[in-house]
C-alpha positions as CSV (number, residue, x, y, z in Angstrom):
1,X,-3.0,-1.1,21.1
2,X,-0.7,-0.4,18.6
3,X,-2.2,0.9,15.3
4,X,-0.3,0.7,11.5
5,X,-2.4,2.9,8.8
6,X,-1.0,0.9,5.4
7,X,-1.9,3.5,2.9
8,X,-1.2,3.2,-0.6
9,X,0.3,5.0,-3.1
10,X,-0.9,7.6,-5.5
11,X,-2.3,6.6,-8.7
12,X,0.3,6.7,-11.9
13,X,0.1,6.3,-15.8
14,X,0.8,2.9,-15.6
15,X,-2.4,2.2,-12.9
16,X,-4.6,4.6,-15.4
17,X,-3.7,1.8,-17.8
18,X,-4.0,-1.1,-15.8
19,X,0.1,-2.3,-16.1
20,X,1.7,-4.4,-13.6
21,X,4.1,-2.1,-12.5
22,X,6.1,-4.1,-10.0
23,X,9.7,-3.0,-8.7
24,X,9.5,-0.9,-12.0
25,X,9.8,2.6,-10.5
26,X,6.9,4.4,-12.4
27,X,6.1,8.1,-10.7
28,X,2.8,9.6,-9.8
29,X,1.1,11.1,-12.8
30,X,-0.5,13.9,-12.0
31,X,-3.7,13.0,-10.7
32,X,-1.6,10.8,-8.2
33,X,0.1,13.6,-6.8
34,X,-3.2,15.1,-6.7
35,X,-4.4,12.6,-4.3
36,X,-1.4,12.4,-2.5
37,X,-2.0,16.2,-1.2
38,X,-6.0,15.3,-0.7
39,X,-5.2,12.3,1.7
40,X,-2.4,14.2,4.0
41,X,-4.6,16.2,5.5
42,X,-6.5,12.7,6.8
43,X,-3.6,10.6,7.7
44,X,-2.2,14.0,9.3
45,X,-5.4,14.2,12.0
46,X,-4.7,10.7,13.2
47,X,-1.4,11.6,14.8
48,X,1.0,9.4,13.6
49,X,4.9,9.8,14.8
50,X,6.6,7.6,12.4
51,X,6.4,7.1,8.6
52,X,7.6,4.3,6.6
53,X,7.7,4.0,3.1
54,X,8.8,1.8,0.3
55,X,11.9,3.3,-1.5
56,X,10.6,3.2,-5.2
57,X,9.0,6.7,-6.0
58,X,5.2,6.4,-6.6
59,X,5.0,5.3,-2.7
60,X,8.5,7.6,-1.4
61,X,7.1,10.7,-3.1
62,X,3.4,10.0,-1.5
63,X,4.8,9.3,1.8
64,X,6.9,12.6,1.5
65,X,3.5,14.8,1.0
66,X,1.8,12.7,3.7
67,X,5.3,13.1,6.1
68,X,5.2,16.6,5.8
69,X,1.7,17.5,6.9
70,X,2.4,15.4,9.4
71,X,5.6,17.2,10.7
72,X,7.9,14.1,10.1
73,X,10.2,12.8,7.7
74,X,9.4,9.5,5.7
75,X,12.1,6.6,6.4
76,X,12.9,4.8,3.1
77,X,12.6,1.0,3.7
78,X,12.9,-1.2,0.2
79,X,11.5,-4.4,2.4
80,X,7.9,-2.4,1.3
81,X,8.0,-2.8,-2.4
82,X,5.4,-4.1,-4.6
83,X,5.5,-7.4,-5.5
84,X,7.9,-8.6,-8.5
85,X,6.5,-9.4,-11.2
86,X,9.4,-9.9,-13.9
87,X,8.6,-10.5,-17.4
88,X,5.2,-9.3,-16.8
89,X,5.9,-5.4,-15.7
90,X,4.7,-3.0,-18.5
91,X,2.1,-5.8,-19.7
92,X,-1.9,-5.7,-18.5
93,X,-3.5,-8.2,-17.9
94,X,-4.9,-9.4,-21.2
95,X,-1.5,-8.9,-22.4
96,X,-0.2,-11.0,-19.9
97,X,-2.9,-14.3,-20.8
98,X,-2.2,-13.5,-24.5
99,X,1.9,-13.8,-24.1
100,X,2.1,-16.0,-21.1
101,X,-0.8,-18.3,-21.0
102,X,0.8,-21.2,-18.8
103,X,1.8,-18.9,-16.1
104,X,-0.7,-16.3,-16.4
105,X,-3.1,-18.1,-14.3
106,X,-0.5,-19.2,-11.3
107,X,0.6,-15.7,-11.8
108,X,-3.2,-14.1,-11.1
109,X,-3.5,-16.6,-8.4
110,X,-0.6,-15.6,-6.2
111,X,2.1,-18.2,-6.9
112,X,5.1,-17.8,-8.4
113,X,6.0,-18.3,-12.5
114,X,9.0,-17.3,-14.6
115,X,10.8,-15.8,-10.9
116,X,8.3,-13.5,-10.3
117,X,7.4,-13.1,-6.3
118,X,5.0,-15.3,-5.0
119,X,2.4,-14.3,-2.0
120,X,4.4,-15.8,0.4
121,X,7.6,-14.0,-1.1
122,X,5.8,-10.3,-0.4
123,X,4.1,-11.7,3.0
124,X,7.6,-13.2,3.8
125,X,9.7,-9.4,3.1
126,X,6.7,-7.1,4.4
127,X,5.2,-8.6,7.3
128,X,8.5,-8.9,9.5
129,X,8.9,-4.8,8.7
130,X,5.5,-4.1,10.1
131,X,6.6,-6.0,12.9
132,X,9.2,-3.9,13.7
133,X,7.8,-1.1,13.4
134,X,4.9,-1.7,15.6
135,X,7.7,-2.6,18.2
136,X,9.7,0.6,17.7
137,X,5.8,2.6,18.1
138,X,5.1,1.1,21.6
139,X,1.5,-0.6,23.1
140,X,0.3,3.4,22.0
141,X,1.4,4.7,19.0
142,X,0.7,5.2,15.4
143,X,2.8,4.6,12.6
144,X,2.6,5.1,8.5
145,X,3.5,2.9,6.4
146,X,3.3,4.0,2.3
147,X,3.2,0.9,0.2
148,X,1.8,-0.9,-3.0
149,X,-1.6,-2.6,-3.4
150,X,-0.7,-6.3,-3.9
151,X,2.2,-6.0,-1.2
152,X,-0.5,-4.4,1.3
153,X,-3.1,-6.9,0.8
154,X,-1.4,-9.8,0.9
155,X,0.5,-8.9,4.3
156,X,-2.5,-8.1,5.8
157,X,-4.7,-10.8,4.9
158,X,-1.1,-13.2,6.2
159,X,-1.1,-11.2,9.6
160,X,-4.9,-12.0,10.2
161,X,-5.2,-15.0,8.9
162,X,-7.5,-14.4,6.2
163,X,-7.4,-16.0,2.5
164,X,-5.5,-13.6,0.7
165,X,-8.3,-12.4,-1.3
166,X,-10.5,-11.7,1.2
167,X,-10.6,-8.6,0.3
168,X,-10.7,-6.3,-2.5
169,X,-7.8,-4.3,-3.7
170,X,-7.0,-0.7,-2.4
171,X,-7.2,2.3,-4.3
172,X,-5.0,4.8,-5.0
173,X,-4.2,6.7,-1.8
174,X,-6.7,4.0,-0.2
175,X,-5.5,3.3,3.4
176,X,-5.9,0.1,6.1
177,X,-6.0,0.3,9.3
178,X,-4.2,-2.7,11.4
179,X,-4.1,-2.6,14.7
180,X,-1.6,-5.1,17.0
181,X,-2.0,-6.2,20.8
182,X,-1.7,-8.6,22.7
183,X,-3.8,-11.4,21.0
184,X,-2.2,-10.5,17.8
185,X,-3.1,-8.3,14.8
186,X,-7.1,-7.0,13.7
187,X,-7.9,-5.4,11.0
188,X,-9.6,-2.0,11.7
189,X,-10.6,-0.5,8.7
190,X,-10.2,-1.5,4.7
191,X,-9.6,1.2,2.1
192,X,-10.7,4.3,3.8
193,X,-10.0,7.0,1.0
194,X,-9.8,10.7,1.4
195,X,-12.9,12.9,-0.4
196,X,-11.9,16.1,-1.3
197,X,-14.3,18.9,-0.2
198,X,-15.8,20.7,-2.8
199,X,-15.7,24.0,-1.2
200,X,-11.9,25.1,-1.8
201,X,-9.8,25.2,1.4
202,X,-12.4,22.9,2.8
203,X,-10.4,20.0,4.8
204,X,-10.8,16.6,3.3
205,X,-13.2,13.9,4.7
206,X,-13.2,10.5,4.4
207,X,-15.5,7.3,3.3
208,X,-15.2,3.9,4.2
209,X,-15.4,0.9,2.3
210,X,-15.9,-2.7,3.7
């Protein structure tokens, strides 16, 4: 069985503020840099011999902390962005009803107004890439992949076959676990986050959320 852990990226300004950041390239803020070093330590114990990341930086400098503890190099790949979201990146989402109210709602719902990227669009760019790299990783191994909540979601939810709101978003530094075989791919585990110990030095532990 081949296993993908889709983790996302730390958190930035722009999240602390609830803005649709898109293919904008906002960096971690400090907190998210913060939780990148408190997850690597967790991805790190699971083995992995390949990590993937999206190129823009919140997810590239993640996957480089997480890379690192794990002995590899992260692999820039930009078929891992977020979703587009054009006119709307910079704008929260009251911002975006107040300013857009005919497309806010086909927006929210997944489709795609004013050329932003619809949930087929991301499914259509991300999925084939997690394909591949469960063929480079073999029936046995494990593989990274640093990415952005919407984009994450909505390829997972496409590979299994669920409505793509099945779930709940991730959080920041948040991780899935999707496993592929024979019959296809399963979903292992949904937004499994990293606790940091309260004793100093102490490693990091994680909880699971369904």
């Amino acid at each position: 069985m081949t296993r993908l852990v889709l983790l996302r990226h730390g958190r930035t300004e722009w999240n602390a503020t609830g803005r649709y950041q898109g293919h904008e390239d906002v960096p971690l803020s400090d907190e998210g840099r913060r939780q990148a070093y408190d997850v690597a330590p967790a991805i790190a114990a699971m083995s992995p011999s390949m990590v993937r990341t999206s190129d823009l930086s919140r997810a590239s400098e993640t996957a480089d902390v997480v890379a690192r503890a794990c002995g590899l190099e992260a692999t820039r790949d930009e078929r891992l962005r977020e979703r587009f979201v054009g006119p709307f990146a910079g704008l929260t989402a009251d911002q975006i009803r107040a300013r857009h109210p005919e497309a806010a709602e086909e927006f929210f719902a997944g489709r795609g107004p004013l050329g932003t990227h619809s949930d087929a669009d991301v499914a259509a760019r991300v999925a084939p890439a997690l394909e591949e790299y469960a063929d480079l990783l073999g029936r046995h191994g494990t593989g990274v992949v640093v990415s952005h909540g919407w984009a994450i979601r909505t390829t997972v939810t496409t590979l299994i076959g669920a409505p793509h709101r099945a779930v709940r978003g991730l959080d920041n530094c948040g991780w899935a676990e999707l496993a592929r075989d024979r019959s296809g791919w399963h979903l292992l585990a949904w937004n499994r986050v990293a606790v940091a110990a309260v004793d100093g030095g102490a490693p990091a532990r994680t909880r699971a959320e369904a």
